[in-house]
C-alpha positions as YAML, in Angstrom:
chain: A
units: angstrom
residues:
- id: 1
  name: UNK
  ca: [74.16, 129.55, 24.11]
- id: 2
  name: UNK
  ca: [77.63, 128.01, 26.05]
- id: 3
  name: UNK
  ca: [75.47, 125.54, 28.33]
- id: 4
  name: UNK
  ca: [73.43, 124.58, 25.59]
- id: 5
  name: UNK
  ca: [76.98, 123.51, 23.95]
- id: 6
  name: UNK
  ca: [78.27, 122.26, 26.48]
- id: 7
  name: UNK
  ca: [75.42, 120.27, 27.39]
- id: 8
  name: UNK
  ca: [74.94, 118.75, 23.92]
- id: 9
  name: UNK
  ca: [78.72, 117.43, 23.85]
- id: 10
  name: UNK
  ca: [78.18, 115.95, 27.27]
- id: 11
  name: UNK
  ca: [75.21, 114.29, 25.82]
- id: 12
  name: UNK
  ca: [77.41, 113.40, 22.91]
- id: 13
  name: UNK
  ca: [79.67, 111.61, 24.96]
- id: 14
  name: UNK
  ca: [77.55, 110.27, 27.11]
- id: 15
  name: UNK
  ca: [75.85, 108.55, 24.39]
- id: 16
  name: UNK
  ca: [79.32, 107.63, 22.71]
- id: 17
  name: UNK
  ca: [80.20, 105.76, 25.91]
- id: 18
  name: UNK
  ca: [77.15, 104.02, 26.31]
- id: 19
  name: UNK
  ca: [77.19, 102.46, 22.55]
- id: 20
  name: UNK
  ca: [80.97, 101.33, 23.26]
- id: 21
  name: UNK
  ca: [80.14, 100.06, 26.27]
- id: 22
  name: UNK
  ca: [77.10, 98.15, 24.96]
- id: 23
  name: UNK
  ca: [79.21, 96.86, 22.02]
- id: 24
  name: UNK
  ca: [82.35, 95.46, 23.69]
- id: 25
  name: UNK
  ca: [79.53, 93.24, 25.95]
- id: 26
  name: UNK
  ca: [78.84, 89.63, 25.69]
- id: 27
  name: UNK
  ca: [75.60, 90.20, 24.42]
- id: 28
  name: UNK
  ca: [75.82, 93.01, 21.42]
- id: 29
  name: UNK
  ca: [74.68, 92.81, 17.76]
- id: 30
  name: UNK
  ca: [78.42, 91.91, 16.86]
- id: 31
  name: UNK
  ca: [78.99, 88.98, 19.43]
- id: 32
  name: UNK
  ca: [75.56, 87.31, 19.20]
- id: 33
  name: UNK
  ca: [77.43, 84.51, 17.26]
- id: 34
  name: UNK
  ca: [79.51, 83.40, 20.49]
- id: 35
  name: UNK
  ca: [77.78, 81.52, 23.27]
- id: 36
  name: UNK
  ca: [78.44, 82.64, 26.53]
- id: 37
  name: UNK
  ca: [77.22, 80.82, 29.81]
- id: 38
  name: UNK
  ca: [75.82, 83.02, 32.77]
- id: 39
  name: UNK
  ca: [76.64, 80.68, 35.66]
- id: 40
  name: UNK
  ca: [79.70, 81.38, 38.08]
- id: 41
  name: UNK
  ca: [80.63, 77.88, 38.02]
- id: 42
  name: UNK
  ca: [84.10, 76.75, 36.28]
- id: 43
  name: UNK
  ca: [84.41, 74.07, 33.63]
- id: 44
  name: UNK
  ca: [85.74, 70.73, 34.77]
- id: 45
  name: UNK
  ca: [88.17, 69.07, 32.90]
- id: 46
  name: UNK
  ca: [89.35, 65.69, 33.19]
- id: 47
  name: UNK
  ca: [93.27, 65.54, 33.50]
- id: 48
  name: UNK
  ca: [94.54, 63.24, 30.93]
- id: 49
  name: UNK
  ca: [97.98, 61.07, 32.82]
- id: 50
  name: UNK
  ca: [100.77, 61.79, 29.54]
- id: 51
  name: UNK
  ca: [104.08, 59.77, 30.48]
- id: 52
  name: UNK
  ca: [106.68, 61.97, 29.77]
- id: 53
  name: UNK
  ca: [109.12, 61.35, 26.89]
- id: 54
  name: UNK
  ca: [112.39, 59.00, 27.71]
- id: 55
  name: UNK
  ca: [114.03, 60.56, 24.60]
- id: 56
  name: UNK
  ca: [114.13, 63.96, 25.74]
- id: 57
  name: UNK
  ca: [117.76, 64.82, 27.50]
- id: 58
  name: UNK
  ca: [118.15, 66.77, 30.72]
- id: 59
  name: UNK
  ca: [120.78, 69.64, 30.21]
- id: 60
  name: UNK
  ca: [122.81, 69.16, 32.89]
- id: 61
  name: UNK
  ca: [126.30, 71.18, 33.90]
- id: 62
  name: UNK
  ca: [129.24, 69.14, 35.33]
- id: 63
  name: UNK
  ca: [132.75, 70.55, 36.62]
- id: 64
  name: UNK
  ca: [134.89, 70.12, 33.92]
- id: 65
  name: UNK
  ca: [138.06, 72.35, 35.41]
- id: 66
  name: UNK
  ca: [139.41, 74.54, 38.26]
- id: 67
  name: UNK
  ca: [141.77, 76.74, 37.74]
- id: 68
  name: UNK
  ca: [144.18, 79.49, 39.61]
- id: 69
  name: UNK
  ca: [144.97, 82.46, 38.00]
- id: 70
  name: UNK
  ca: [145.61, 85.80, 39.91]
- id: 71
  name: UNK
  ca: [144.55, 85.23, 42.81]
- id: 72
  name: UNK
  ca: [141.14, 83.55, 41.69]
- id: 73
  name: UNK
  ca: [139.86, 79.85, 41.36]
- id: 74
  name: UNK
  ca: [137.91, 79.60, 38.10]
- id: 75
  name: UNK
  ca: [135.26, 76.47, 37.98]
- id: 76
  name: UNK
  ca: [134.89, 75.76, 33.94]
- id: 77
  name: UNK
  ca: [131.61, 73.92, 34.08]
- id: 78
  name: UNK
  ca: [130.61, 71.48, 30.26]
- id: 79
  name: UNK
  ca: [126.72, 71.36, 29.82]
- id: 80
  name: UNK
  ca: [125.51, 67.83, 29.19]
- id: 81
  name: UNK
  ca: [122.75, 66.30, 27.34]
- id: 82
  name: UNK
  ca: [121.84, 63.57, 29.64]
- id: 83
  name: UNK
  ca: [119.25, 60.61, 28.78]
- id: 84
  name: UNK
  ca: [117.78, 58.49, 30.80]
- id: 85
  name: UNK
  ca: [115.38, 55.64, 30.59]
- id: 86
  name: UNK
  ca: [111.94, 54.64, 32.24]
- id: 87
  name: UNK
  ca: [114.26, 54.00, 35.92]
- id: 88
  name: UNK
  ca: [115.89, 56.74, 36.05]
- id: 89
  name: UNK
  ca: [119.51, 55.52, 34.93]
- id: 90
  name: UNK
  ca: [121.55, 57.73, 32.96]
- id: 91
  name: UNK
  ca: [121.59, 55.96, 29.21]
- id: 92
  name: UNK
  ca: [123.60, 58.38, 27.83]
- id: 93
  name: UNK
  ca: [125.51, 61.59, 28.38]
- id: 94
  name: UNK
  ca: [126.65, 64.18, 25.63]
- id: 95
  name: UNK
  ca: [128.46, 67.37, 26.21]
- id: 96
  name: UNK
  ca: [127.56, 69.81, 23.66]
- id: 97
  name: UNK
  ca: [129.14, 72.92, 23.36]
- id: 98
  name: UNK
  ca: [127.95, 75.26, 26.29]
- id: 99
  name: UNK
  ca: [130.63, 75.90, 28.92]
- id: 100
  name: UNK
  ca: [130.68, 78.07, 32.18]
- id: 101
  name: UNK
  ca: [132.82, 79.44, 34.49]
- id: 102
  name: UNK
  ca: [133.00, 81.05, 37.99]
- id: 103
  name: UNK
  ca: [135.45, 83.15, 40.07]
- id: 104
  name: UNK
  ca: [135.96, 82.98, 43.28]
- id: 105
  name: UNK
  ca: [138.29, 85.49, 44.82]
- id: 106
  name: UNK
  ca: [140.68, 83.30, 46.97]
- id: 107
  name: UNK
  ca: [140.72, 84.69, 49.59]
- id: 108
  name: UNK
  ca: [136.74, 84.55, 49.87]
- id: 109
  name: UNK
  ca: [137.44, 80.83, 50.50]
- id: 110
  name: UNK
  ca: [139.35, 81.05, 53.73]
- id: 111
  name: UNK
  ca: [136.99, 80.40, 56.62]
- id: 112
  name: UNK
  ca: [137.82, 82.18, 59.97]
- id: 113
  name: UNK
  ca: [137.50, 80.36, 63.35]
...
């Protein structure tokens, strides 16, 4: 009476596998509204040439400060908007509100010969 169990719930499962597998295919009752294509080959698109905007700005960082305190240099660094036209010439520069700094133990600045 056990293998007849067992057997049935391995049937069971068997058959539970196969009807998920069958509908999470392309080609089941629930996707038949989709087309799908059966060739290997990939679609070919066209590029389309977009110029990029002129009114966007470039963040840039620029050193605004150095410092010594203790033993350390500290770089302050103000972010910039920067905007520039068709040439590449800077039209205008904004610093917003974004600064960073850096570091430097002094000593890490000596060179030895």
């Amino acid at each position: 009476m056990k293998k007849n169990s067992h057997f049935t719930t391995f049937l069971f499962l068997c058959g539970f596998v196969a009807l998920a597998a069958y509908l999470d295919s392309p080609f089941s009752i629930i996707h038949s509204s989709y087309s799908y294509s059966t060739t290997s080959e990939p679609a070919v698109v066209q590029p389309v040439d977009v110029e990029p905007p002129t009114d966007v700005p470039v963040l840039e960082y620029m050193l605004d400060d150095v410092k010594k305190m203790n033993g350390y240099f500290v770089e302050t660094y103000q972010e910039y908007e920067v905007y520039y036209d068709e040439d590449g010439k800077v039209v205008k520069r904004e610093p917003t509100s974004k600064t960073e700094s850096i570091r430097y133990w002094e000593e890490d600045l000596k060179m030895e010969p």
